[in-house]
VEXTI-538426 format. One record per residue: x, y, z of N, C-alpha, C, CB in turn; residue in three letters. Coordinates in steps of 0.001 Angstrom, whole numbers, plus 500000, padded with zeros to 6 digits. Glycine has a CB too. Layout:
<recs>
XYZXYZXYZXYZALA/...
</recs>
This chain:
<recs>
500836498800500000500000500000500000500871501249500000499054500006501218UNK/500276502470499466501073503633499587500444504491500279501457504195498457UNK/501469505447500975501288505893502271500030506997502562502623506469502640UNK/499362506876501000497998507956501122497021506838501490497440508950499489UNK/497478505368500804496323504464500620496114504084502463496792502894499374UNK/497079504431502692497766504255504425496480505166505612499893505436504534UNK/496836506166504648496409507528505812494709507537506221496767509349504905UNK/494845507190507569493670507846508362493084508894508156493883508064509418UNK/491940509403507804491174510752507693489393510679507951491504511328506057UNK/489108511846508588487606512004508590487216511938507284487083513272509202UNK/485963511742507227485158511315505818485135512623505389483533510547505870UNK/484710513520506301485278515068505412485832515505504907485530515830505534UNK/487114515205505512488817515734504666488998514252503778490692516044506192UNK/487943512892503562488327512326502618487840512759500909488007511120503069UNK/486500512928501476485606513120500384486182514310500406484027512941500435UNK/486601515266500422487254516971499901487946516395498909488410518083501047UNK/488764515451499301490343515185498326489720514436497220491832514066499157UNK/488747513647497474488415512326495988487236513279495785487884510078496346UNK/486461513999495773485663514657494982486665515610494231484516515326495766UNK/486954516389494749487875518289494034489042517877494495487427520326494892UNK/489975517291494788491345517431495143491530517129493382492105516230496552UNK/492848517301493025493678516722492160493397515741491860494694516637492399UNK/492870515682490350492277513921489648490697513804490368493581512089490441UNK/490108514488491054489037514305491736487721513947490681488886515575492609UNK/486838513069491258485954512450490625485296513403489968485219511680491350UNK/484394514601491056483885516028489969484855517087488964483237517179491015UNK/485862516737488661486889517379487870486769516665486814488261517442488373UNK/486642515387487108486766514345485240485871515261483954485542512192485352UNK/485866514773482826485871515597481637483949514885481810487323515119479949UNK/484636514276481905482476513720481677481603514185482429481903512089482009UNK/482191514376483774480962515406484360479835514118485680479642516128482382UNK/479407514870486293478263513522486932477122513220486130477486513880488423UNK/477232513628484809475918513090483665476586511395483356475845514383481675UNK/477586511645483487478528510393483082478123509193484311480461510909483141UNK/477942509926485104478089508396486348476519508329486943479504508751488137UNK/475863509514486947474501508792487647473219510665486760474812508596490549UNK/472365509975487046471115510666486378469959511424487099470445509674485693UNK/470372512852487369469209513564488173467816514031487349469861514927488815UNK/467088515231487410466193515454487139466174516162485950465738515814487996UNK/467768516955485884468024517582484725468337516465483560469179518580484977UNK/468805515361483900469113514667482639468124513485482597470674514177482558UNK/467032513738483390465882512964482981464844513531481768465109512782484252UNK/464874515121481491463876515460480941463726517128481065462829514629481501UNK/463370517206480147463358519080479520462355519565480302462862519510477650UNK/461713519232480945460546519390482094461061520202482851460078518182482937UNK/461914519664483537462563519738484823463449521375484364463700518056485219UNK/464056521589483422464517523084483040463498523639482795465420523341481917UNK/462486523182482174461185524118481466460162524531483527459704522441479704UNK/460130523910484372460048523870485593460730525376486538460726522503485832UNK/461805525071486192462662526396486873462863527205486182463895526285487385UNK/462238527127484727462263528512483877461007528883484545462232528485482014UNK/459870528356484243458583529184485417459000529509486296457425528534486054UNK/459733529107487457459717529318489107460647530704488848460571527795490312UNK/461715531088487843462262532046487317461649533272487681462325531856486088UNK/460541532541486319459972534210486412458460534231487083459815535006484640UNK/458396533452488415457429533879488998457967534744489826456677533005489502UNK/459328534567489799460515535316490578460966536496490037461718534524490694UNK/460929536790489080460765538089488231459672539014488429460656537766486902UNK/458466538122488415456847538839488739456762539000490052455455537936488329UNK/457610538581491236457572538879492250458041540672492825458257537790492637UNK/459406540496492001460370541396492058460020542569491443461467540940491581UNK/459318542553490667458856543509489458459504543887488281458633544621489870UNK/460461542667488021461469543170486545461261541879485568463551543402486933UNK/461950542623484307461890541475483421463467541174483368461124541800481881UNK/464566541364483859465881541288484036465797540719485538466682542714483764UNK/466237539228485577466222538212486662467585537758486765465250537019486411UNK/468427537602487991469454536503488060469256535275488079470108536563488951UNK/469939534241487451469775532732487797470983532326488265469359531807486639UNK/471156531639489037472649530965489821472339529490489842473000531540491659UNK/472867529025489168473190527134489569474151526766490322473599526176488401UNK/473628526625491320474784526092492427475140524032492126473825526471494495UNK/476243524202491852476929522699491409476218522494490358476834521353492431UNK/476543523224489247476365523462487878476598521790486816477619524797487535UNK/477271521046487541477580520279486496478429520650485102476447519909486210UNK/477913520063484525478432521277482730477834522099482329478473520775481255UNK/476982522622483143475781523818482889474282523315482175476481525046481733UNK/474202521896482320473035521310481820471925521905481823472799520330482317UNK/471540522534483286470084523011483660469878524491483190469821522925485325UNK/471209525207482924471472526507482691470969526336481181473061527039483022UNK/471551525565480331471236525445479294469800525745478521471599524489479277UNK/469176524218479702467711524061479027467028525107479470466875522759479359UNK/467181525754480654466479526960480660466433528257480446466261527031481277UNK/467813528067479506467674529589478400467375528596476990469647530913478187UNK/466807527910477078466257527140475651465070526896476152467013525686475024UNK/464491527137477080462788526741477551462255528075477450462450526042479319UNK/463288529346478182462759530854477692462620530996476364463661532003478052UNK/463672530821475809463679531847474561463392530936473002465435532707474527UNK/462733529745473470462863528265472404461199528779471427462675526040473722UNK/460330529178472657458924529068471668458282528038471676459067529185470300UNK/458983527072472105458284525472471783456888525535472768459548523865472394UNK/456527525592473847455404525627474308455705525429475641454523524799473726UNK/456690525093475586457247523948477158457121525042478080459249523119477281UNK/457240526442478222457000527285479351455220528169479035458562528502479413UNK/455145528338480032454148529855479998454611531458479605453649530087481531UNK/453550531779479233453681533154478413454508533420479679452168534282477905UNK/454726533793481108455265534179481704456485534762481440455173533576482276UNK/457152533718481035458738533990480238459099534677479322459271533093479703UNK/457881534756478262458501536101477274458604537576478124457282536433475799UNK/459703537877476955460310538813477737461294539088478839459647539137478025UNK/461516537703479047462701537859480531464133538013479584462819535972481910UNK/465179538789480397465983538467480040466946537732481333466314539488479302UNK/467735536691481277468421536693482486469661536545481761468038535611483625UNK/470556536981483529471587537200483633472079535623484382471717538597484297UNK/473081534550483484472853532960483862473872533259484285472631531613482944UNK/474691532250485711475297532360486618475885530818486961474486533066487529UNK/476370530234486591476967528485487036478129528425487611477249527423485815UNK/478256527954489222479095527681489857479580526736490338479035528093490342UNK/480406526082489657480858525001489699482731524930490020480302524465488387UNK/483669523905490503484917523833490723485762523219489413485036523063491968UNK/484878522622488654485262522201487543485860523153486274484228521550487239UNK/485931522718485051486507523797484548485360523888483305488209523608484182UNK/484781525181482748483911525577482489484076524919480839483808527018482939UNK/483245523826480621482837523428479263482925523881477851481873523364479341UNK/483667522869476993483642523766475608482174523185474836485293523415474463UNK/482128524693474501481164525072473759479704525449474635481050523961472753UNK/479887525830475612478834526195476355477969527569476013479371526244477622UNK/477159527776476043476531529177475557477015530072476483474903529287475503UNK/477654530784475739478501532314475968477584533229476945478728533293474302UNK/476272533272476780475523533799478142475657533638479395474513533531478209UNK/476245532134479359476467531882480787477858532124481344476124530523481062UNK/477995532521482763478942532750482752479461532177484177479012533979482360UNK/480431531371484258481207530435484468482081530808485891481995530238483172UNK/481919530471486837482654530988488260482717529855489268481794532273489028UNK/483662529634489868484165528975490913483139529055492303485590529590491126UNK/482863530597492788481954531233494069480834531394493603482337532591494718UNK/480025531409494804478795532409494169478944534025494296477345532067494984UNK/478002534684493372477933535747493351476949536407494512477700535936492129UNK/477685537430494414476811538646495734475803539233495024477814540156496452UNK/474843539729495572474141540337495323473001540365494417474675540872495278UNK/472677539551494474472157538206493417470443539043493563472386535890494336UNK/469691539241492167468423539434492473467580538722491509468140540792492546UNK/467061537853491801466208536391490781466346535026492036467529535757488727UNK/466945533842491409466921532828492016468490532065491892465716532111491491UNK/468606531673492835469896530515493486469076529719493361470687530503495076UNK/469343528298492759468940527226492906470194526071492850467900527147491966UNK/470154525174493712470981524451494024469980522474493795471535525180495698UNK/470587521609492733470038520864492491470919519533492664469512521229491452UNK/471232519014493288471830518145494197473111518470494396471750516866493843UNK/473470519547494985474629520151495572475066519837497142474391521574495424UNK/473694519770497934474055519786499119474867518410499185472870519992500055UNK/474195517603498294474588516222499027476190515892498785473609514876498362UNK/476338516923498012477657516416497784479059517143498496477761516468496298UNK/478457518220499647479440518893500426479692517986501406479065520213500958UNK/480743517571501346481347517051502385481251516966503426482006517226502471UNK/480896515813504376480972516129505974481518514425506735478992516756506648UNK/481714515076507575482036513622508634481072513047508862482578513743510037UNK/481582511986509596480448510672509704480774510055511191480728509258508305UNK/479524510559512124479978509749513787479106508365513889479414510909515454UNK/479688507502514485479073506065515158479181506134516410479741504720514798UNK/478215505505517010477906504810518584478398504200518994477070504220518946UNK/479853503984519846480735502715519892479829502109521284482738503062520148UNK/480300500766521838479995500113522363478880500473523518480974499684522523UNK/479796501749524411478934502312525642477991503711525061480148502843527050UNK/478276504010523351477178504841523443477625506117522620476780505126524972UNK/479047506245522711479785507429522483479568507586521372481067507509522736UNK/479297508590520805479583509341519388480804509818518997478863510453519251UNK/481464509058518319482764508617516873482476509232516075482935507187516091UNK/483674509871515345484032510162513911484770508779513771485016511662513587UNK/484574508762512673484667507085511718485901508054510800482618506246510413UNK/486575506922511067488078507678509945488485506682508947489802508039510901UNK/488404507022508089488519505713506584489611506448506187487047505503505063UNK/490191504868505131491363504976504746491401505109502548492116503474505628UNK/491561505329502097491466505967500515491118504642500127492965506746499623UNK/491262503274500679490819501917500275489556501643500807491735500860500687UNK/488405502641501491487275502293502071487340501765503402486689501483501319UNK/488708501046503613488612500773505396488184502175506225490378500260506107UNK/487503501279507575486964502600508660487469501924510007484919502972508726UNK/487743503075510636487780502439511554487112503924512925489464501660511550UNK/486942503222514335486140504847514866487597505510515390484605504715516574UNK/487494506830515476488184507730515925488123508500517226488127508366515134UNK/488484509501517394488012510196518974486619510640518691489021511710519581UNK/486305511002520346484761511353520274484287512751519759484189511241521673UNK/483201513182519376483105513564518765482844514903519344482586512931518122UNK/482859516395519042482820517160520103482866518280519452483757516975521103UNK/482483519504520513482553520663520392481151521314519406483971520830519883UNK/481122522230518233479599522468517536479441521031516790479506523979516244UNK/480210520036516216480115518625515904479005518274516754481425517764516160UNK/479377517960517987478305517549519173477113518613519313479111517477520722UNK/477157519572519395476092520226519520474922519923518184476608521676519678UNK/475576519738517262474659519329516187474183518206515940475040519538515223UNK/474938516882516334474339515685516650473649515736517898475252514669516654UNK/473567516220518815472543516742519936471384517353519638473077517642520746UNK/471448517860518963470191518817518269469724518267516924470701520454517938UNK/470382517631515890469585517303514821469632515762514403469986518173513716UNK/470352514823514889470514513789514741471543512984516226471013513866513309UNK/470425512578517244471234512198518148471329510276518190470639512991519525UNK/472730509819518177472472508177518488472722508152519545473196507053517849UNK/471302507180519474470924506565520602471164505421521103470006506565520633UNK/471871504484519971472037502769520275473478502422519645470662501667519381UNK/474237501989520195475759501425519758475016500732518540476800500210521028UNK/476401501634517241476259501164516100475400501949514906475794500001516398UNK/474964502902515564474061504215514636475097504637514160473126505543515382UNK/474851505367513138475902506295512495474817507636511834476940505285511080UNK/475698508841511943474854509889511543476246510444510360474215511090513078UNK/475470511362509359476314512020508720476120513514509812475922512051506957UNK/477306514526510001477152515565510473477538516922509686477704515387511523UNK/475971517277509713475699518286508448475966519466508982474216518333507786UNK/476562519855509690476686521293509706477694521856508467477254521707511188UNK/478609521558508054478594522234506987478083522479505722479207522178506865UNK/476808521316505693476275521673504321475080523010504764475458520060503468UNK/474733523083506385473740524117507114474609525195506635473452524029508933UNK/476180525282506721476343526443506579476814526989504876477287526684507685UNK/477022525832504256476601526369502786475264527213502211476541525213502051UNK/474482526435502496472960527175502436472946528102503009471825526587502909UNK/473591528430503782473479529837504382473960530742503765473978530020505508UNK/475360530471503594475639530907502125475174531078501053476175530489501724UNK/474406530455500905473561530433499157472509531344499584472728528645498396UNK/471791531729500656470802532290500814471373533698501011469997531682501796UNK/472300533872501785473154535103501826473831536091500694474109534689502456UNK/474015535214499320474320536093497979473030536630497095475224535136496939UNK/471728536080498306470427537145497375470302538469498171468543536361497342UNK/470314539330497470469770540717497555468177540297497950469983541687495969UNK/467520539801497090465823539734496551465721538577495620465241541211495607UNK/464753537802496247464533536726494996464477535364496025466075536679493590UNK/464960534301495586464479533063496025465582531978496418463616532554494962UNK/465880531056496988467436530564496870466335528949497432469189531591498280UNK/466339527873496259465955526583496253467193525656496476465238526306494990UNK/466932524242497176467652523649497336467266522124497198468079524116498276UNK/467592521765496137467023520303495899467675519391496388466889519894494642UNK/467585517927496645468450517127497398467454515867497540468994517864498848UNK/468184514743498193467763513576498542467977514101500089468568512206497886UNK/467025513991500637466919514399502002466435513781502740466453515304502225UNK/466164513922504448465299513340505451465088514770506499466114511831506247UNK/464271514815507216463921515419508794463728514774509715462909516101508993UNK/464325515155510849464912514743512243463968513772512632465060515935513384UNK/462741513399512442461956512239512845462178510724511492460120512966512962UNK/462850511418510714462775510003509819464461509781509377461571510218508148UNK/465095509879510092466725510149509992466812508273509552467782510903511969UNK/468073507856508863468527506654508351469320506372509810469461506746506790UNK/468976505101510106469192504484511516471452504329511468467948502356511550UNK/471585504480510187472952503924509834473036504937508793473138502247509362UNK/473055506151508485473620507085507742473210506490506680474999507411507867UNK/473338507528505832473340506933504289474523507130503373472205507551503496UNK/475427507286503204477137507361502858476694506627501908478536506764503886UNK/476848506873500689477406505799499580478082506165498238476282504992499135UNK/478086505456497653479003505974496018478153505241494736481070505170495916UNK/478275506477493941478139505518492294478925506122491237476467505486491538UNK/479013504940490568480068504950489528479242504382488595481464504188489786UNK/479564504799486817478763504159485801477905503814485938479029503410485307UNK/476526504930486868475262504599486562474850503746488291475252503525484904UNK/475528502934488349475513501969489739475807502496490794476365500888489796UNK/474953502252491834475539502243493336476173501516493874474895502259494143UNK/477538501831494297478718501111494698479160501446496535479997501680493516UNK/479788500985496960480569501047498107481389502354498007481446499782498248UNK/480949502928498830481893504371499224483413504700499542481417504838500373UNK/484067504286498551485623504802498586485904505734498360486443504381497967UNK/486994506670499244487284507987498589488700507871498164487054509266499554UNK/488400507233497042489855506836495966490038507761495219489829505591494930UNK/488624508629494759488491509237493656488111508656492516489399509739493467UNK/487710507106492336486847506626491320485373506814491188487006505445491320UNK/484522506867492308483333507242492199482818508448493001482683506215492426UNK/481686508839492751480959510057493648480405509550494944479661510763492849UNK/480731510696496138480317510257497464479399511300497644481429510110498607UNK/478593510605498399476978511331498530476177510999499733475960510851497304UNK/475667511466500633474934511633501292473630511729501998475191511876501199UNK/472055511459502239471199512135501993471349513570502945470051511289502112UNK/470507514261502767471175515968503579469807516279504760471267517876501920UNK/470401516342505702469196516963506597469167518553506485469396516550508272UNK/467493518358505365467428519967505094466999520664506165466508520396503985UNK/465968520077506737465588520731508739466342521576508760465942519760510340UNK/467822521032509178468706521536509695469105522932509110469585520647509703UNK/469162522600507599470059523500506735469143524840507054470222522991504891UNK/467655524586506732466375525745507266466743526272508023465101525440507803UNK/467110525297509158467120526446510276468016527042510555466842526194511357UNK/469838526386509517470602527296509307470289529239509276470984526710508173UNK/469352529291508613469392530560507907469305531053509202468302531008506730UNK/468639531433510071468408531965511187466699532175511223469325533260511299UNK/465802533057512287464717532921512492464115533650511500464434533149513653UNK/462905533428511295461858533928510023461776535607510620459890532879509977UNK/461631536257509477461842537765509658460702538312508392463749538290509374UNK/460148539560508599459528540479507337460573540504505936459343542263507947UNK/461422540450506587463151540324505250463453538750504933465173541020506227UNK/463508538022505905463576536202504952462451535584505644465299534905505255UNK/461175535368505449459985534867506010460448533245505941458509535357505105UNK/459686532701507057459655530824507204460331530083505680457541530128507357UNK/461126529144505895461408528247504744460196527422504462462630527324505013UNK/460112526894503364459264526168502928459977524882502682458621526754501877UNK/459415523677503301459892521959502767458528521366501977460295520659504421UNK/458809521280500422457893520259500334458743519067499334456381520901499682UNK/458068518377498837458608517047497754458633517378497129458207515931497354UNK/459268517204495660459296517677494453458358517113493980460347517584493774UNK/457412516050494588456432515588493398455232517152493643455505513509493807UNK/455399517418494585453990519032495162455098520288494209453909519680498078UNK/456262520086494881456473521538493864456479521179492368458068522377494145UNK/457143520358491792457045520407490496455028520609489854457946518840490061UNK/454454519902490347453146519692489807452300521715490050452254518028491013UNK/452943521901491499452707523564491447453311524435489994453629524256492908UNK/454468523556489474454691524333488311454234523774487577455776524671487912UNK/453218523469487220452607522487485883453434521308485500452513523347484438UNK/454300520273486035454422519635485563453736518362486312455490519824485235UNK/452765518085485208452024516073485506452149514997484995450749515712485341UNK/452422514195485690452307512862484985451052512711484372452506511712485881UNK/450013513275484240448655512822483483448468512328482136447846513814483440UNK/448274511210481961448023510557480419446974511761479749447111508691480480UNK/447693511916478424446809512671477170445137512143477179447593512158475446UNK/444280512864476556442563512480476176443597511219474662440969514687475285UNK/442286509740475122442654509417474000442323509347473051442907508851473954UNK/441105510525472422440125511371471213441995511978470903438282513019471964UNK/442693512491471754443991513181471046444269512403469791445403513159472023UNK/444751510925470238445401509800468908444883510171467839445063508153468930UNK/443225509954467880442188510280466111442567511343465732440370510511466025UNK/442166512515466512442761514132465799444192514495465317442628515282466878UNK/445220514557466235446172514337465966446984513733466543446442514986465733UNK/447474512316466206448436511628466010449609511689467020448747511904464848UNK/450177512951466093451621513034466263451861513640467685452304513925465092UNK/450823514700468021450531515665469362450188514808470215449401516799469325UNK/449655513458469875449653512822471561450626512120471522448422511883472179UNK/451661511194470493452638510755470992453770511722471871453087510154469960UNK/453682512749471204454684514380472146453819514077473506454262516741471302UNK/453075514447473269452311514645475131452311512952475390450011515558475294UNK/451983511599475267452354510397475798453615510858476410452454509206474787UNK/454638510828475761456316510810476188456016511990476958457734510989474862UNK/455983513112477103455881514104477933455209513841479365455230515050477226UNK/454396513064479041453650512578480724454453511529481536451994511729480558UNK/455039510795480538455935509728480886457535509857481925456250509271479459UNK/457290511156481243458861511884481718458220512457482846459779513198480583UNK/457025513847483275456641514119484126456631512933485260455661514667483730UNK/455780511639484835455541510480485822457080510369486500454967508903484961UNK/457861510502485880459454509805486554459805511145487405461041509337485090UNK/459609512183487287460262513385488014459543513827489206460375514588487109UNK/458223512953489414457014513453490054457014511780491038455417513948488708UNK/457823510571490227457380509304491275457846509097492616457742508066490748UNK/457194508679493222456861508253494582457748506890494735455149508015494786UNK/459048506965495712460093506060495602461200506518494874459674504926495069UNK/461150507692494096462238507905493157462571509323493374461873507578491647UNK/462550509940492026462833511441492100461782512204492830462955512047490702UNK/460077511888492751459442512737493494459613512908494493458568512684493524UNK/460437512001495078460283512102496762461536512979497129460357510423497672UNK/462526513306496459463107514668497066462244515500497581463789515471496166UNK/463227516211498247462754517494499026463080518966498620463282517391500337UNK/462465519928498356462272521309497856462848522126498988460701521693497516UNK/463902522920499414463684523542500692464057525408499853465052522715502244UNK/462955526108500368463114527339499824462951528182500601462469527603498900UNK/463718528892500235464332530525501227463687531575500315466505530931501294UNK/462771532574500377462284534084500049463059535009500795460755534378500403UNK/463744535870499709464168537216500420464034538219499694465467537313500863UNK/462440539242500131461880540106499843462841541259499345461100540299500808UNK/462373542028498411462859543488498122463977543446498813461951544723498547UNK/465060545192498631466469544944498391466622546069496770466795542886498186UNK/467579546855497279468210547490495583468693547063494543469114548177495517UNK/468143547526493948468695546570492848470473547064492238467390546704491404UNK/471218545994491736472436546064491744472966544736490909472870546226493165UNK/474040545401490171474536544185489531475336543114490725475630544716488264UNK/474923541454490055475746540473491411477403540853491259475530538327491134UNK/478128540733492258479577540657492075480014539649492810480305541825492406UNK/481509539402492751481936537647493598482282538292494778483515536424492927UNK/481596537243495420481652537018496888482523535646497245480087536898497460UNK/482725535415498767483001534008499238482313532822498532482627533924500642UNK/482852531320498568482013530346498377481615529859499595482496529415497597UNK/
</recs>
């Protein structure tokens, strides 16, 4: 073995190095379209979706000049389809959208895609001052955090793995670490394991902190503090498959994210950031018109060709909206009312 394959580390400082370190799994040229399949690469829905939520966010604000920010951009997939769902004509949005112009925003660590549409524009941080929408579409899960277990009499462990997937437990666990497994995920029985999210609480805080005005969404595979995974959920996929969690840097490490938590990151509900909202993506998406509902089948006789488009179109809705799958993510959204208006500039990540 070599002396990295050697080295002891929290799952935090592992997954930092095999996600974004040097050679890191989200750096490869293919991107995570290559290894596993979210909502954006299920279906034009899902961009045609957050082009509405856009500019209900525009009609909120009172402009037709909106920011959009993709937080963990990928190759700018979602950025894409939804300056091709605005400005396409095809039908896939509501009149809402004519007329917007936005200002597209993808923040990603990777290195910014050839041939990407020149509108978008390509940054490491997020931007300050942001007035439209932050949306973040499986980002959280992929910020890094440690991982404590219950050893024998009870104690809460950081679990320290080795770049070959060995674990073994470490010292106890302590200080705001503990305060947060005290408060949002406490084990109770030798042999629990929790992921400990405070730093993805304080990303979102972050993400909610670069709006001026406008909206900051956070999509994810999630749970809340009454339905927590008895044994964490830590795992990896590679080529499509769910695999065993090594942080070699061959596959993606992932998490589910306690959004609770991240909510209540922001701090208390105010006239300036009112209550977060949690629902499933099968309730928010369907709030934006998208349904699984089968076509009239008088469509087939009349025309043909318009219900096979709408068949496949419901088909795709059904998968982004199912129960067991993608619907059952969780939506967690931050409103932050009025604010001057101002061009965004870079801030911290």
């Amino acid at each position: 073995m070599t002396d990295e394959t050697c080295q002891w580390q929290g799952w935090r400082q592992a997954t930092e190095r095999a996600l974004y370190g040097p050679g890191g799994f989200y750096l490869r040229p293919e991107g995570p379209a290559g290894h596993f399949r979210t909502s954006v690469h299920a279906s034009p829905l899902f961009a045609a979706a957050v082009a509405r939520l856009l500019a209900e966010v525009a009609e909120e604000l009172g402009t037709a000049e909106v920011d959009l920010v993709d937080v963990g951009a990928g190759r700018g997939e979602l950025l894409t389809g939804v300056l091709a769902a605005i400005g396409g004509g095809d039908g896939s949005t509501s009149g809402l959208t004519r007329g917007l112009t936005v200002r597209a925003y993808a923040v990603e660590r990777a290195a910014r895609p050839a041939g990407l549409d020149p509108r978008i524009e390509w940054t490491d941080r997020l931007p300050r001052g942001v007035r439209g929408l932050v949306f973040a579409n499986e980002w959280l899960d992929n910020v890094p955090v440690d991982v404590a277990e219950a050893d024998a009499e009870g104690t809460a462990r950081y679990v320290e793995v080795r770049a070959d997937g060995t674990e073994r437990l470490g010292g106890p666990v302590s200080g705001p670490d503990a305060e947060w497994l005290a408060r949002w995920w406490p084990l109770r029985e030798p042999g629990a394991r929790a992921e400990i999210g405070r730093p993805r609480d304080e990303a979102w805080a972050s993400a909610v902190a670069s709006l001026t005005a406008g909206r900051a969404v956070a999509v994810d595979y999630a749970h809340v503090r009454d339905a927590r995974p008895p044994f964490g959920s830590l795992t990896g996929f590679r080529g499509g498959r769910e695999v065993p969690p090594v942080p070699d840097g061959s596959c993606d490490l992932t998490a589910h994210v306690a959004l609770d938590a991240c909510a209540a990151a922001v701090g208390a509900a105010s006239e300036r950031s009112p209550v977060a909202e949690l629902v499933s993506q099968r309730e928010a998406l369907r709030g934006l018109g998208v349904s699984g509902g089968r076509p009239p089948l008088s469509l087939a006789s009349t025309d043909p060709a318009a219900y096979v488009r709408a068949l496949s179109s419901a088909g795709e809705a059904a998968e982004l909206t199912a129960r067991g799958g993608l619907g059952d993510f969780l939506w967690l959204t931050r409103r932050v009312p009025g604010g001057a208006t101002k061009p965004p500039g870079q801030g911290g990540y």
